[in-house]
MISE-699920 format. One line per field, with one value per residue: residue number from 0; residue in three letters; chain; x, y, z of N, C-alpha, C, O, CB in turn. Coordinates in steps of 0.02 Angstrom, whole numbers. Atoms other than C-alpha are relative to their C-alpha. Glycine has a CB too. Example, Ala and Ser with C-alpha at 12.3 -4.5 7.8 and 13.67 -1.06 7.14 Angstrom:
BEGIN
seq [0_1]
type [ala_ser]
mol [A_A]
nu [45_-42]
nv [-59_-59]
nw [0_-3]
cau [615_684]
cav [-225_-53]
caw [390_357]
cu [45_-39]
cv [60_55]
cw [0_37]
ou [97_-14]
ov [59_110]
ow [33_45]
cbu [-50_20]
cbv [1_23]
cbw [62_-71]
***
This chain:
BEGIN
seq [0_1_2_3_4_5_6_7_8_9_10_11_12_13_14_15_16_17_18_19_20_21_22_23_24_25_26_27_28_29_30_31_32_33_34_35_36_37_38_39_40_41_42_43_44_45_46_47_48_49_50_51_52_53_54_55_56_57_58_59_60_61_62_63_64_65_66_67_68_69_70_71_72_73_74_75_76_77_78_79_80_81_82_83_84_85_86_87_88_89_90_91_92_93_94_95_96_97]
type [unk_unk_unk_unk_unk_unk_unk_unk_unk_unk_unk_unk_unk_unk_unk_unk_unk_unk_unk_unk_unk_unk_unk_unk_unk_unk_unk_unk_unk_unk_unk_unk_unk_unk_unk_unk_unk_unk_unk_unk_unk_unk_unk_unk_unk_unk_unk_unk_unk_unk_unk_unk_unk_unk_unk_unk_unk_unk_unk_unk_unk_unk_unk_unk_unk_unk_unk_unk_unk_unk_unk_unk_unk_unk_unk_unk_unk_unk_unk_unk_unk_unk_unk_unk_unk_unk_unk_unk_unk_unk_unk_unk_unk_unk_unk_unk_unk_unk]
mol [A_A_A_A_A_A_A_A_A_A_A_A_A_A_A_A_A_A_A_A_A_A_A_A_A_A_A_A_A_A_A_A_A_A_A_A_A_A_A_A_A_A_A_A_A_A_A_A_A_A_A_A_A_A_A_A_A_A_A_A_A_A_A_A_A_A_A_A_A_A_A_A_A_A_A_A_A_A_A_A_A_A_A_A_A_A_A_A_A_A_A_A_A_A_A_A_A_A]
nu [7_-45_51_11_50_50_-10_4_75_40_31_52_65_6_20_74_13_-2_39_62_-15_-62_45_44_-35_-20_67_46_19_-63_-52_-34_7_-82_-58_18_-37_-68_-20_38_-26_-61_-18_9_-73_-25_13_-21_-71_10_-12_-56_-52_8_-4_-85_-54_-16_26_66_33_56_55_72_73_46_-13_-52_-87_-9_-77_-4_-68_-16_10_91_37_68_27_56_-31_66_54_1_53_4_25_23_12_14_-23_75_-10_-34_-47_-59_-49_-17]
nv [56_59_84_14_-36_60_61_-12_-38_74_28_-54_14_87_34_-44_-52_-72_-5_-37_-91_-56_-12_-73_-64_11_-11_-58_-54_30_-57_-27_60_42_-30_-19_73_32_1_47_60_21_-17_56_13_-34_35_57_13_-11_61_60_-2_-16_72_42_-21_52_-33_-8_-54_-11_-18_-12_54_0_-39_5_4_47_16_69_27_39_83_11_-17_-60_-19_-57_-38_-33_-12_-83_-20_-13_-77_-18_-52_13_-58_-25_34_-41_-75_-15_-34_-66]
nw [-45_25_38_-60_-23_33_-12_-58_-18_26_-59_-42_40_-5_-59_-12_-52_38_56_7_-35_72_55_-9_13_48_55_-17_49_49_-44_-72_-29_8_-31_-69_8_5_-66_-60_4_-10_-84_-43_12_-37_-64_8_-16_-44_-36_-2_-36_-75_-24_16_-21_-52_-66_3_43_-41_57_-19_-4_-34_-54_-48_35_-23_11_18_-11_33_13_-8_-73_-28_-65_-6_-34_-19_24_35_5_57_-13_-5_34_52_63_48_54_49_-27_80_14_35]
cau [-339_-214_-263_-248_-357_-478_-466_-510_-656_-733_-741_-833_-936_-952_-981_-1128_-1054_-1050_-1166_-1320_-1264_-1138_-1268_-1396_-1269_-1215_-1388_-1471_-1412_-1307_-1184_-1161_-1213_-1024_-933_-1018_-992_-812_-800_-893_-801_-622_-654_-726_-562_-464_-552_-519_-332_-333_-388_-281_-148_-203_-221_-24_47_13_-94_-287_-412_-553_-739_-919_-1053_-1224_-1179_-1047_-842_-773_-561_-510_-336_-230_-257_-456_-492_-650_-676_-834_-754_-910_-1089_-1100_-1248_-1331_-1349_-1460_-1464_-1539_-1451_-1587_-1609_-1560_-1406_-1299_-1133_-1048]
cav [631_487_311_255_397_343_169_210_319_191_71_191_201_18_-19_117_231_380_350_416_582_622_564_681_816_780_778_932_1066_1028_1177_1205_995_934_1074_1046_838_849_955_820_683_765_806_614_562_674_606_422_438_533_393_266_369_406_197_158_298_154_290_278_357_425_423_469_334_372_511_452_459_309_277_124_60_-7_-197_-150_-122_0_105_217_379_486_542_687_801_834_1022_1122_1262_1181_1269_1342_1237_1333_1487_1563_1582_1754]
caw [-282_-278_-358_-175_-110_-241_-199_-33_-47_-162_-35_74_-46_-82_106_106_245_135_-2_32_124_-27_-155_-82_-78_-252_-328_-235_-344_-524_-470_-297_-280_-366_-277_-88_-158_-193_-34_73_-8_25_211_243_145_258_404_366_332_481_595_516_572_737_757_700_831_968_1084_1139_1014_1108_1010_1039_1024_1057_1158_1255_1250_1257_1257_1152_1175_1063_1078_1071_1248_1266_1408_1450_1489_1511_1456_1313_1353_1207_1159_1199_1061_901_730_596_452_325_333_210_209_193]
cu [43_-42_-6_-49_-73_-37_-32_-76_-46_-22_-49_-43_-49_-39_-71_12_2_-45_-65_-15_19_-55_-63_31_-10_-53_-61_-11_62_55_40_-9_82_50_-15_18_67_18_4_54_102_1_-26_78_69_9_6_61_29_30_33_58_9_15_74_45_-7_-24_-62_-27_-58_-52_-75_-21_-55_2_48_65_20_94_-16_78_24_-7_-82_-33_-67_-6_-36_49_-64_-78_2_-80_-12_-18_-49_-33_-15_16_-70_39_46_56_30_90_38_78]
cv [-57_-63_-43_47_-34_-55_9_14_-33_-40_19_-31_-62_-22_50_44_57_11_10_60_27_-6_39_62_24_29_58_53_-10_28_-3_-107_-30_48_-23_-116_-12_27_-52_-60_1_-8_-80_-31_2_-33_-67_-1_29_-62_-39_33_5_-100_-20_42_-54_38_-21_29_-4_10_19_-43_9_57_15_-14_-67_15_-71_-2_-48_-81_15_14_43_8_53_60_45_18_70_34_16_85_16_52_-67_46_-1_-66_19_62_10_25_57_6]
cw [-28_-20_82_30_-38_3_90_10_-30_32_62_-16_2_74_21_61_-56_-60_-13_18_-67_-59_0_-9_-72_-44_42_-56_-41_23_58_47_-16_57_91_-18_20_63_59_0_20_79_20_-17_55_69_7_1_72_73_-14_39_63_24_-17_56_82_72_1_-44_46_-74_27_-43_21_63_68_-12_34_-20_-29_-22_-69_-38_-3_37_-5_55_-13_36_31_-63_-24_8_-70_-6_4_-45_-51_-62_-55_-55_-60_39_-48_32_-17_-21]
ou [44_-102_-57_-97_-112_-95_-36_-121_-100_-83_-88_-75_-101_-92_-111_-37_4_-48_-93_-64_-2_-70_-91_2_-46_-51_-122_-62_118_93_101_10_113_95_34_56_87_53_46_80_141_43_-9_118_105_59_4_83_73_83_60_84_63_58_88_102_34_-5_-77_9_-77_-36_-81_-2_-57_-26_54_79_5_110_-63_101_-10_-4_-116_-92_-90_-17_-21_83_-77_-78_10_-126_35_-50_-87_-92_16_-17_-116_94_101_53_39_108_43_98]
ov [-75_-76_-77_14_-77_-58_-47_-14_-42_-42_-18_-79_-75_-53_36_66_5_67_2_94_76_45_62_106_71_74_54_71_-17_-6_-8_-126_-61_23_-13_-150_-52_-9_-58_-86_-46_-40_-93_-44_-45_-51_-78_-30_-5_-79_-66_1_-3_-118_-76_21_-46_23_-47_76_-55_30_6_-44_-11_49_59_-49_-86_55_-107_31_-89_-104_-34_29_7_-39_95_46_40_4_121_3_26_116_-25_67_-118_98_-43_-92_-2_84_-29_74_63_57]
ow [-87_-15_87_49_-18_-15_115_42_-1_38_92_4_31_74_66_91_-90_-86_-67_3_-99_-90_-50_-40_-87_-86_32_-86_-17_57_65_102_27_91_127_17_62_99_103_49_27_110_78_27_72_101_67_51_97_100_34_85_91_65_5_63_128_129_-52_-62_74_-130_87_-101_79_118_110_-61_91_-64_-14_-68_-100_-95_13_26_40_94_-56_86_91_-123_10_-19_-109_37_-22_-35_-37_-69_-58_-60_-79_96_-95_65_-78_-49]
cbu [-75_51_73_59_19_14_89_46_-11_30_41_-11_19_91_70_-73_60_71_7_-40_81_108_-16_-28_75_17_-48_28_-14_-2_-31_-81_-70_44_1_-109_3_51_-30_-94_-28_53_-58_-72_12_-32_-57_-20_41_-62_-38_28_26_-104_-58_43_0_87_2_-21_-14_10_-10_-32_3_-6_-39_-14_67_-53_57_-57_-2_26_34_-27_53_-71_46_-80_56_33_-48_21_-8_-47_13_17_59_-54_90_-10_-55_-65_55_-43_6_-18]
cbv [-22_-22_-75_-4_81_-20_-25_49_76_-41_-14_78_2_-41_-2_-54_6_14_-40_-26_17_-53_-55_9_-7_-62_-98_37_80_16_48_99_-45_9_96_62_-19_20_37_-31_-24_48_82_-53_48_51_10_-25_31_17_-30_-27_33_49_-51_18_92_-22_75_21_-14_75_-68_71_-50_-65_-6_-39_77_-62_0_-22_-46_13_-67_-49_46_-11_12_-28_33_74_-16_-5_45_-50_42_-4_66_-13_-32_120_-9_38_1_99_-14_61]
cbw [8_58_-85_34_-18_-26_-19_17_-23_-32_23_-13_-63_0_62_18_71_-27_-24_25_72_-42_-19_70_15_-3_-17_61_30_-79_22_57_-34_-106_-20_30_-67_-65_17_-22_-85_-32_48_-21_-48_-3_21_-46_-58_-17_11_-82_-16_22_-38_-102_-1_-2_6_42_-88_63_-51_-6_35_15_13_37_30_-28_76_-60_74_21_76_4_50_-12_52_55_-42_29_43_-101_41_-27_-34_36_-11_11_-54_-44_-18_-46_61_-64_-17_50]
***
């Protein structure tokens, strides 16, 4: 991870979106808690630089809120695009991986 990546995910941190998911991860199990951590923490990473770049190519980014997609335009705009049903199937708690 770069000293800017770093620098980045810190602040996350710092601002408390990520720091109680990843620190539950983290501290479940010693083992499989750093590896399913550092996973968690590259894919929010990922997903942050991500959106910055999506916001500099000067198109809409569409998002879900509460269940619903909204478009938001460059200068800020918000528009309601529609209502997300919520699913219907519920996943098991537990599963394993094969």
């Amino acid at each position: 991870m770069s000293k800017n990546d770093e620098n980045i995910f810190q602040s996350l941190i710092a601002g408390g979106l990520i720091g109680a998911a990843l620190g539950a991860l983290i501290s479940k199990d010693k083992e499989e808690g750093v590896t399913i951590g550092a996973l968690a923490g590259a894919v929010i990473l990922a997903t942050y630089k991500a959106n910055e770049q999506a916001q500099k190519t000067n198109l809409p980014v569409y998002v879900e809120q509460d269940s619903k997609l909204f478009e938001i335009q460059p200068g800020g705009n918000k528009r309601f695009i529609k209502n997300i049903p919520k699913p219907k199937i519920t996943p098991n708690e537990y599963f394993k991986l094969k």
